[in-house]
N, CA and C atoms as a LAMMPS dump frame, in Angstrom:
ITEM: TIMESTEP
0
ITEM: NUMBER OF ATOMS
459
ITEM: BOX BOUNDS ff ff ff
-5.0000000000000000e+02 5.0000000000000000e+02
-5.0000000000000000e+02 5.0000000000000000e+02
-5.0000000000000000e+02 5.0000000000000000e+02
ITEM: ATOMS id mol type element x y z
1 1 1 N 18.942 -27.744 4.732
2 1 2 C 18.049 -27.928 5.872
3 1 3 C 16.75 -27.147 5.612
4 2 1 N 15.591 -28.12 5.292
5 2 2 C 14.1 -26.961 5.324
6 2 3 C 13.694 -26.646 7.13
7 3 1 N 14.484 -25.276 7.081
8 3 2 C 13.756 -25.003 8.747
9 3 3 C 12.189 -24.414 7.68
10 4 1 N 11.854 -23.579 8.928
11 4 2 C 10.314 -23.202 8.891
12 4 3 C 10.994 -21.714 8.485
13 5 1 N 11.825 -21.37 8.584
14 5 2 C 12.233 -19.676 8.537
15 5 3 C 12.891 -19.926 6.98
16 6 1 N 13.121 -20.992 6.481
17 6 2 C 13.633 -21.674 5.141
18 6 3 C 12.232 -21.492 4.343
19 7 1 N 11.881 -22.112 4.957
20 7 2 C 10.21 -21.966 4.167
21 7 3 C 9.078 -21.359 4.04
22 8 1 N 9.383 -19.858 4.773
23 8 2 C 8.782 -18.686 4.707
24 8 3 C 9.157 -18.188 4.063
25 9 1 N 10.271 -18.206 4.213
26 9 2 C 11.623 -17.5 3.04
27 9 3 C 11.177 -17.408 1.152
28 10 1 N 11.296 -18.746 0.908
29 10 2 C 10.58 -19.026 -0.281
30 10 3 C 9.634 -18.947 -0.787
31 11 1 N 8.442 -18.853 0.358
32 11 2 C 7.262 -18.677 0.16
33 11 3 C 6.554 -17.18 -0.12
34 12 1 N 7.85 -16.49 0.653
35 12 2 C 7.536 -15.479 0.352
36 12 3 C 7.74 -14.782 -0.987
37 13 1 N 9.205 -15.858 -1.409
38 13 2 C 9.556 -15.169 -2.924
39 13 3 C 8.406 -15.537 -4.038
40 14 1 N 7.883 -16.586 -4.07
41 14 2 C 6.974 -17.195 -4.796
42 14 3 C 6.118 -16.306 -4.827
43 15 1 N 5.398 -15.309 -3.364
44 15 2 C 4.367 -14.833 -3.437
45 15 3 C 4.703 -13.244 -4.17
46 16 1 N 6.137 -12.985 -3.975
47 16 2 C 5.979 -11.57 -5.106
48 16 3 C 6.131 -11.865 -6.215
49 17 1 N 6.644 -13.009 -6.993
50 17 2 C 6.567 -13.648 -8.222
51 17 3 C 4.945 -14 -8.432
52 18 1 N 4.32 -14.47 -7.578
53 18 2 C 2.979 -14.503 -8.398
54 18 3 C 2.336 -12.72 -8.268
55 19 1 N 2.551 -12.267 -7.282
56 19 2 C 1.734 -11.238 -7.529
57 19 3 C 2.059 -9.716 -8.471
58 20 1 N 3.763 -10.005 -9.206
59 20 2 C 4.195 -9.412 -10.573
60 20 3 C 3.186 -10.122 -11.917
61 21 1 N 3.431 -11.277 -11.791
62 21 2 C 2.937 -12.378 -12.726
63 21 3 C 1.273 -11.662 -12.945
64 22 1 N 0.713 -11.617 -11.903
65 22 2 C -1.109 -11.351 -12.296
66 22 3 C -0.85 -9.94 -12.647
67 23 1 N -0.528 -9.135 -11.823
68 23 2 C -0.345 -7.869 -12.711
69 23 3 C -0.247 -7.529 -14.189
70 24 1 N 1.738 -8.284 -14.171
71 24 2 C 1.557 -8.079 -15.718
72 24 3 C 0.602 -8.992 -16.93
73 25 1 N 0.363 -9.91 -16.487
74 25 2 C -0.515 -10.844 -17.093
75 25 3 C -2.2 -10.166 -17.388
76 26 1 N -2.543 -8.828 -16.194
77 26 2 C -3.759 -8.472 -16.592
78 26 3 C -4.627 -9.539 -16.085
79 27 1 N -4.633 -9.929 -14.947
80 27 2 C -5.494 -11.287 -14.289
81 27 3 C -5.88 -10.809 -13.626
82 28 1 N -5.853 -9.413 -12.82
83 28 2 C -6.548 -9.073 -11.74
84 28 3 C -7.071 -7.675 -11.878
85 29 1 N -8.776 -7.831 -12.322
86 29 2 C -9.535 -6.594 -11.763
87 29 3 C -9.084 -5.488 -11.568
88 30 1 N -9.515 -4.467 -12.261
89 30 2 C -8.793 -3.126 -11.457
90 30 3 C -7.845 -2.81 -12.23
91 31 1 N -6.434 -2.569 -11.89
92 31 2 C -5.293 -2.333 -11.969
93 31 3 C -5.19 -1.637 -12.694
94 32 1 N -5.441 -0.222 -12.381
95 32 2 C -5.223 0.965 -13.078
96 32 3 C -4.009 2.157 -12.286
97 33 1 N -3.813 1.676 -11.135
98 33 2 C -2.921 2.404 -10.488
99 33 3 C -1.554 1.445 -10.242
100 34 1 N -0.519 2.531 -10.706
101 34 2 C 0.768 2.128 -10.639
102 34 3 C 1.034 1.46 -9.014
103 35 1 N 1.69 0.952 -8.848
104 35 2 C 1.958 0.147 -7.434
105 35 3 C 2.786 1.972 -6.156
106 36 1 N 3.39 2.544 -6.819
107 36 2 C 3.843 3.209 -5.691
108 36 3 C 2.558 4.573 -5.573
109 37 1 N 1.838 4.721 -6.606
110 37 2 C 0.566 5.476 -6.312
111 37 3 C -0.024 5.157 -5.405
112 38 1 N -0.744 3.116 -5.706
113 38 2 C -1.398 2.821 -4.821
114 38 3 C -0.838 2.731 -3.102
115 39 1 N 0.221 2.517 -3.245
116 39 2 C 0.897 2.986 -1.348
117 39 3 C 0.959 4.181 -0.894
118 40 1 N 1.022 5.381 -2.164
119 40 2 C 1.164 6.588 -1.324
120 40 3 C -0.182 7.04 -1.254
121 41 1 N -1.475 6.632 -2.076
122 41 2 C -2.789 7.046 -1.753
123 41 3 C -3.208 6.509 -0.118
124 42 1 N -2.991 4.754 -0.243
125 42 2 C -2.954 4.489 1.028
126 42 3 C -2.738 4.662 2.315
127 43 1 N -1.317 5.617 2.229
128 43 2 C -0.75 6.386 3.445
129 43 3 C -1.725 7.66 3.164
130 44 1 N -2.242 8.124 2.694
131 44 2 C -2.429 9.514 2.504
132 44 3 C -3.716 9.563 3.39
133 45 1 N -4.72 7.828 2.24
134 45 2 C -5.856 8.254 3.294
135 45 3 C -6.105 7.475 4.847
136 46 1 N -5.153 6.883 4.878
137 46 2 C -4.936 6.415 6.686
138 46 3 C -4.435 7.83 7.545
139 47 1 N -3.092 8.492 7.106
140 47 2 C -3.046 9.385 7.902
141 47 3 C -3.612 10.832 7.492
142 48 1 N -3.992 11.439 6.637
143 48 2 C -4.407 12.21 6.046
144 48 3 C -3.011 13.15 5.55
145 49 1 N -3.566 14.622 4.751
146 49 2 C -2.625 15.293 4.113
147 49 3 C -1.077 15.277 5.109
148 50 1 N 0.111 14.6 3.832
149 50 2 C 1.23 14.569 4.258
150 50 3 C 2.265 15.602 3.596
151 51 1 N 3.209 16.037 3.849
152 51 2 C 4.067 16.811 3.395
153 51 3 C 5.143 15.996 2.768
154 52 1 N 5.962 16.431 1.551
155 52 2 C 6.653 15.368 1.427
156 52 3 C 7.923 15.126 2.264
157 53 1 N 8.638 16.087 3.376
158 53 2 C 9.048 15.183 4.104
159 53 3 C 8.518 14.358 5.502
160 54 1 N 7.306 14.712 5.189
161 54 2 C 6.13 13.42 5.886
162 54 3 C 6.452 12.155 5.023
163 55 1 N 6.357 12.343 4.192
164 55 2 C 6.206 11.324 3.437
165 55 3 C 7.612 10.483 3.298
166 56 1 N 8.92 11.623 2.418
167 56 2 C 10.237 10.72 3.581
168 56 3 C 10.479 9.915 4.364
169 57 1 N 10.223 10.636 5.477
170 57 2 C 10.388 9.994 6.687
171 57 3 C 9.49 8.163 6.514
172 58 1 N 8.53 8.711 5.975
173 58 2 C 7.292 7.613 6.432
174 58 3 C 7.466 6.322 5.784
175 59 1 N 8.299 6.52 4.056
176 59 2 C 7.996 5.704 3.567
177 59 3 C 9.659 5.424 3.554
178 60 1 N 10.776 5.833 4.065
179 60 2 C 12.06 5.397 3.743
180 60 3 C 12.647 6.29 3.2
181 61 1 N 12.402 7.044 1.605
182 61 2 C 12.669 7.09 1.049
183 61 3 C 13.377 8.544 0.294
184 62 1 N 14.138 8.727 -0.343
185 62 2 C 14.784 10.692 -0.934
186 62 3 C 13.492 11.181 -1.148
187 63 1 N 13.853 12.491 -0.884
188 63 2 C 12.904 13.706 -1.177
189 63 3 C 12.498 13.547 -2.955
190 64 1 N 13.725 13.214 -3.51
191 64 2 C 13.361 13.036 -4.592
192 64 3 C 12.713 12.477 -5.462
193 65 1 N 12.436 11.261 -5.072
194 65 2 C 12.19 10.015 -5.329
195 65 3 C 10.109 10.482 -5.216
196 66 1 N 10.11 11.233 -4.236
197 66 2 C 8.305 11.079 -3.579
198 66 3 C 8.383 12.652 -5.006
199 67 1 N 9.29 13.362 -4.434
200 67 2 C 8.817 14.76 -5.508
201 67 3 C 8.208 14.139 -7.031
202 68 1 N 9.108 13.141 -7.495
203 68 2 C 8.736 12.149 -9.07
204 68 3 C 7.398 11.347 -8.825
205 69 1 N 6.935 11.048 -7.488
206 69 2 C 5.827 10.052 -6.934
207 69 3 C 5.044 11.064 -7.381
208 70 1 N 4.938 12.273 -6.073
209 70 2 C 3.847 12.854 -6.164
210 70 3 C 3.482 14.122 -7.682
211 71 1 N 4.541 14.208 -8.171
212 71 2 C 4.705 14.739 -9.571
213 71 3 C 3.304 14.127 -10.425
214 72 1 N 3.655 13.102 -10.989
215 72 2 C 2.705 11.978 -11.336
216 72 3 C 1.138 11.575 -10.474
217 73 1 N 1.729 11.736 -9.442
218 73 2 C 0.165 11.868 -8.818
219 73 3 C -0.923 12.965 -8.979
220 74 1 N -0.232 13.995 -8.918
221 74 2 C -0.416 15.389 -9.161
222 74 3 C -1.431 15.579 -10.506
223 75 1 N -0.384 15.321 -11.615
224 75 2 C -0.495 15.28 -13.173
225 75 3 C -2.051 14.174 -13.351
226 76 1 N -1.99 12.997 -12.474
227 76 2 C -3.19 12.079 -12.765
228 76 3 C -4.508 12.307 -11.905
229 77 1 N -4.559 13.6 -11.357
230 77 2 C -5.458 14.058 -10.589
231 77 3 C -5.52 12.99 -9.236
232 78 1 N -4.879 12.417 -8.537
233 78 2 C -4.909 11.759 -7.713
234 78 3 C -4.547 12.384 -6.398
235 79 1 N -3.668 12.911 -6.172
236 79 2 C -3.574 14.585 -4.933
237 79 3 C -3.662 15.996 -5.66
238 80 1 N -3.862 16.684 -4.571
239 80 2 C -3.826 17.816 -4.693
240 80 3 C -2.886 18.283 -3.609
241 81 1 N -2.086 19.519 -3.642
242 81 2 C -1.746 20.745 -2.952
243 81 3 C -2.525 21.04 -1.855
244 82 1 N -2.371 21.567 -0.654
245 82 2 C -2.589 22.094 0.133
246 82 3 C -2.242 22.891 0.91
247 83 1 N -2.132 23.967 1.806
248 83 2 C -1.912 24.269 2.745
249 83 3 C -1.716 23.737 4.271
250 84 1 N -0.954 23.788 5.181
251 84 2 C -1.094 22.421 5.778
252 84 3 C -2.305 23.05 6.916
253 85 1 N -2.929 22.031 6.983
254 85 2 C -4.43 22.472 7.605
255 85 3 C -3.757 22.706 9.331
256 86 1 N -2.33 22.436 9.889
257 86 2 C -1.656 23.134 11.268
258 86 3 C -1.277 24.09 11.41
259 87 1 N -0.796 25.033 9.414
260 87 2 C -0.794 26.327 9.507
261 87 3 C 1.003 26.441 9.655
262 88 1 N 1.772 24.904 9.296
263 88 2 C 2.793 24.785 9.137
264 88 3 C 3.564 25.708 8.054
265 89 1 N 4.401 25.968 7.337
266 89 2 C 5.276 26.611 6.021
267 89 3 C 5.024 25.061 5.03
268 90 1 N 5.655 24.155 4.95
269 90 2 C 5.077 23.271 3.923
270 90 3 C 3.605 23.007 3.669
271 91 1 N 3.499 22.741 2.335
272 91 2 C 2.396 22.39 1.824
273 91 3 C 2.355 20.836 1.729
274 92 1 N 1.291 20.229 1.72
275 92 2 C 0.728 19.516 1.933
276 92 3 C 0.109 18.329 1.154
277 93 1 N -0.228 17.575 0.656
278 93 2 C -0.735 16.461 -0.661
279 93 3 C -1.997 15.815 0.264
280 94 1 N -3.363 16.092 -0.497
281 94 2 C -4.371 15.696 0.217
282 94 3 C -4.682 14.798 -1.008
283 95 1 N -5.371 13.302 -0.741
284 95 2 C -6.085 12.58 -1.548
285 95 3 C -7.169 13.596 -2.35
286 96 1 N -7.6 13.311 -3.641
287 96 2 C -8.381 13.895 -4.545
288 96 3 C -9.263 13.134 -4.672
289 97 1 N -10.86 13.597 -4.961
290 97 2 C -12.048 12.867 -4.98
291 97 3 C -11.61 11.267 -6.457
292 98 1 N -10.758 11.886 -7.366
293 98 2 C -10.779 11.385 -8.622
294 98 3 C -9.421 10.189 -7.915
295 99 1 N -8.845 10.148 -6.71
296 99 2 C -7.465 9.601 -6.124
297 99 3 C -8.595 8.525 -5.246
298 100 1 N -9.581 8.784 -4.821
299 100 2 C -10.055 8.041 -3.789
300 100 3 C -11.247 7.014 -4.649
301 101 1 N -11.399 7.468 -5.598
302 101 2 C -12.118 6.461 -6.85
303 101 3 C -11.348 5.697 -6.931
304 102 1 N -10.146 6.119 -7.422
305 102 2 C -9.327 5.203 -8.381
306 102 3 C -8.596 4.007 -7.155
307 103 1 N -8.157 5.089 -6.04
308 103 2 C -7.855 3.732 -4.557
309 103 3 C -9.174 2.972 -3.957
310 104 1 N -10.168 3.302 -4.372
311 104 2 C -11.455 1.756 -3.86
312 104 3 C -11.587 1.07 -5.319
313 105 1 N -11.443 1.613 -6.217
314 105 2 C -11.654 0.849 -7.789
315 105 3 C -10.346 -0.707 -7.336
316 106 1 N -9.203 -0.04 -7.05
317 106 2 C -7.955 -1.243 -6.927
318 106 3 C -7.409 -1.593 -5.583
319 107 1 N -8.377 -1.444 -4.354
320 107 2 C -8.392 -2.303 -3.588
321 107 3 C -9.54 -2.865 -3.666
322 108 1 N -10.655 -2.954 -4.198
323 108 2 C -11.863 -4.16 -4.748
324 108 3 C -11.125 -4.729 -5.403
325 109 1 N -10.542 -4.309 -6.361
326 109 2 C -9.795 -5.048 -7.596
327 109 3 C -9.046 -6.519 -7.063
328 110 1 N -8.092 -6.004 -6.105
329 110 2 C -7.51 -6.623 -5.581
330 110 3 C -8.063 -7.759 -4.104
331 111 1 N -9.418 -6.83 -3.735
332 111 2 C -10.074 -8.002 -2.82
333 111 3 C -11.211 -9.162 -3.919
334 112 1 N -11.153 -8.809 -5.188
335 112 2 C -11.767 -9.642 -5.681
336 112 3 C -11.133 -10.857 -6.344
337 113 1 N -9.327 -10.254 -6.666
338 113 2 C -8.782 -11.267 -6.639
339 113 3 C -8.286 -12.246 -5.61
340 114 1 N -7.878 -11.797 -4.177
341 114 2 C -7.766 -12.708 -3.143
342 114 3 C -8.554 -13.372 -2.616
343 115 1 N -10.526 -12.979 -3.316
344 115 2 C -11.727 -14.201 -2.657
345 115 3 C -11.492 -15.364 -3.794
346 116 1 N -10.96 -14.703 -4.962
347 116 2 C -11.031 -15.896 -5.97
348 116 3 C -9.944 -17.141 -5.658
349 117 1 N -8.46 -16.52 -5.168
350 117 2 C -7.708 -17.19 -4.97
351 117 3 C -7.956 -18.077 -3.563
352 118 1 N -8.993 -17.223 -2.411
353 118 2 C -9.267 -18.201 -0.882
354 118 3 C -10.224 -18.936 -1.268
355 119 1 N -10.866 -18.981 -2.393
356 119 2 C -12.516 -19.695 -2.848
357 119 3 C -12.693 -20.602 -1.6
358 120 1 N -11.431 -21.68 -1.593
359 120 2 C -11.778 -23.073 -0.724
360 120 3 C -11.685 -22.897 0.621
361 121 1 N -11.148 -21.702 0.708
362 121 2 C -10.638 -21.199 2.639
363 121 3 C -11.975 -21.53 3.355
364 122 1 N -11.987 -21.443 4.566
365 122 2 C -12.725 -21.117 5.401
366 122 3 C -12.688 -19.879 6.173
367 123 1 N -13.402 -19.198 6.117
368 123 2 C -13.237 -17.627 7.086
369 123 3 C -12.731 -17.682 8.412
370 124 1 N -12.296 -19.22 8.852
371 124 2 C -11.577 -18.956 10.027
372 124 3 C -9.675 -18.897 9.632
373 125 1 N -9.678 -19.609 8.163
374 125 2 C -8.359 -19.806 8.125
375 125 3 C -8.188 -18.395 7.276
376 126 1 N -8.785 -17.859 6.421
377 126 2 C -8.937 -16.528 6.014
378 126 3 C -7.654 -15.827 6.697
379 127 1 N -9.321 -15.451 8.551
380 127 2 C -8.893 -14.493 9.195
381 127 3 C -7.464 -14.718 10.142
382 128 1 N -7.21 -15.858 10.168
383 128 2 C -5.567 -16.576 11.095
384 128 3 C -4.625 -16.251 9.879
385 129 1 N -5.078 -16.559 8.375
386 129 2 C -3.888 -15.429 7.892
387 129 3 C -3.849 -14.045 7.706
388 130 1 N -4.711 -13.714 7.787
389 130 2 C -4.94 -12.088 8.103
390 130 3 C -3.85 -11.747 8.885
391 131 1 N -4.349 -12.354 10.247
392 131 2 C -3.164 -12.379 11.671
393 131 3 C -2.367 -12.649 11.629
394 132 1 N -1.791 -13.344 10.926
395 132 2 C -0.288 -13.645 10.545
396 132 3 C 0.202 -12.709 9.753
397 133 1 N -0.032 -12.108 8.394
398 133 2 C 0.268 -11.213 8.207
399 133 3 C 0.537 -9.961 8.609
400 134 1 N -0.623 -9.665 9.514
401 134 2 C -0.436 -8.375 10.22
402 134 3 C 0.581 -8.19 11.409
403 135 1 N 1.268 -9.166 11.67
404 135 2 C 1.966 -9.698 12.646
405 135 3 C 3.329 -9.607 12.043
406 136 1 N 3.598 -10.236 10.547
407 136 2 C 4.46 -10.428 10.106
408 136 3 C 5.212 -8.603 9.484
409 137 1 N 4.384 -7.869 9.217
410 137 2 C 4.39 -6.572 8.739
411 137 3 C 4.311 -5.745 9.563
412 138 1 N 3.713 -6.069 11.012
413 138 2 C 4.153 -5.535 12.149
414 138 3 C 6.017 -5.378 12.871
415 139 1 N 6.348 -6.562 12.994
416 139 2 C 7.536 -6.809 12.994
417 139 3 C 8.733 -6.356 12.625
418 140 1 N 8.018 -6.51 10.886
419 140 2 C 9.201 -5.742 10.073
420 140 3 C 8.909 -4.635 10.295
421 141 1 N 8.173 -3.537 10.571
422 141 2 C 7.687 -2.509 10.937
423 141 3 C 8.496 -2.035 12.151
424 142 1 N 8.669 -2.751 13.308
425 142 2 C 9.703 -2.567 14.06
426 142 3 C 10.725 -2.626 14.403
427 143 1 N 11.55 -3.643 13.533
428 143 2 C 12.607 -3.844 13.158
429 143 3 C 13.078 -1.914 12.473
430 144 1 N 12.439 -1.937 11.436
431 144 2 C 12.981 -0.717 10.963
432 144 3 C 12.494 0.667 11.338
433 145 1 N 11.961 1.045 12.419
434 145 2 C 11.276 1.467 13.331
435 145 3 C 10.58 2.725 12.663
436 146 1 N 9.461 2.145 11.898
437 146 2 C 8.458 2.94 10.937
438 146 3 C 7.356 2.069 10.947
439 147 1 N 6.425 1.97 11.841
440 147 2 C 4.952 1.529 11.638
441 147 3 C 4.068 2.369 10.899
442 148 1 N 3.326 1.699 10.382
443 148 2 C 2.476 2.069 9.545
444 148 3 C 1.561 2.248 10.023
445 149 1 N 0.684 3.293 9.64
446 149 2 C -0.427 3.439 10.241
447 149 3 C -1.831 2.328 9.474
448 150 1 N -2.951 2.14 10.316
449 150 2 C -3.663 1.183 9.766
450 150 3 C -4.804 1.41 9.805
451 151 1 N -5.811 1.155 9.227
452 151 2 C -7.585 2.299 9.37
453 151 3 C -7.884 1.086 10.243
454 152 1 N -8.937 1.839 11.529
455 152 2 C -9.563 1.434 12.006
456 152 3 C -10.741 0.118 11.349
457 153 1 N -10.978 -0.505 11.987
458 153 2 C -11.87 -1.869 11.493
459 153 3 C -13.193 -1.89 12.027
């Protein structure tokens, strides 16, 4: 039976299969930051300096798992250490001037590949998938009751 929840379904698998595919293929601009860099820069600079069990909590995931994240982040000049600017006992991971290059270098990267791929869109159907998406990631967002924070527009 193709319901419509059948065919989101698939559509959706297709869409992380193409968007492994341009990666490793080297088709898209940019791509100098590992994929879990580029999410934890993202959280970092929406909500600002996080602790890593800020970061836990935020993203799902073991203490351990972000300690190996931000290890590597660390090492590639992409955060830094902090103090927590509330005056908390944990320290803190603030985006780095050389972290906030490298996160507008590969989200251009990546908005230059999605104008290439909308070429034929129209900016009204653009922005209705915009809304659908944000809707759709909203959802799941509440389902597992961890919203994301989102920069102002």
């Amino acid at each position: 039976m193709d319901t419509p929840t059948r065919r989101v379904e698939y559509e959706h698998m297709l869409l992380g299969r193409h968007l492994h595919l341009s990666r490793a293929n080297g088709r898209r601009p940019g791509g100098t930051l590992e994929r879990s860099a580029y999410i934890l820069l993202s959280r970092i600079r929406v909500q600002g300096p996080m602790s890593i069990g800020e970061l836990s909590e935020a993203f799902g995931l073991d203490a351990s798992t972000l300690n190996r994240q931000t290890a590597a982040a660390l090492r590639s000049d992409l955060v830094e250490r902090i103090p927590d600017p509330a005056g908390g006992i944990a320290r803190k991971f603030r985006i780095t001037k050389e972290g906030e290059r490298r996160l507008d270098e590969e989200r251009e990267g990546n908005v230059l590949s999605l104008a290439e791929i909308m070429a034929e869109w129209t900016d009204e159907e653009i922005a209705v998938f915009a809304d659908c998406l944000k809707r759709f990631n909203a959802d799941i967002e509440r389902l597992h009751g961890s919203p994301w924070p989102r920069p102002e527009s």
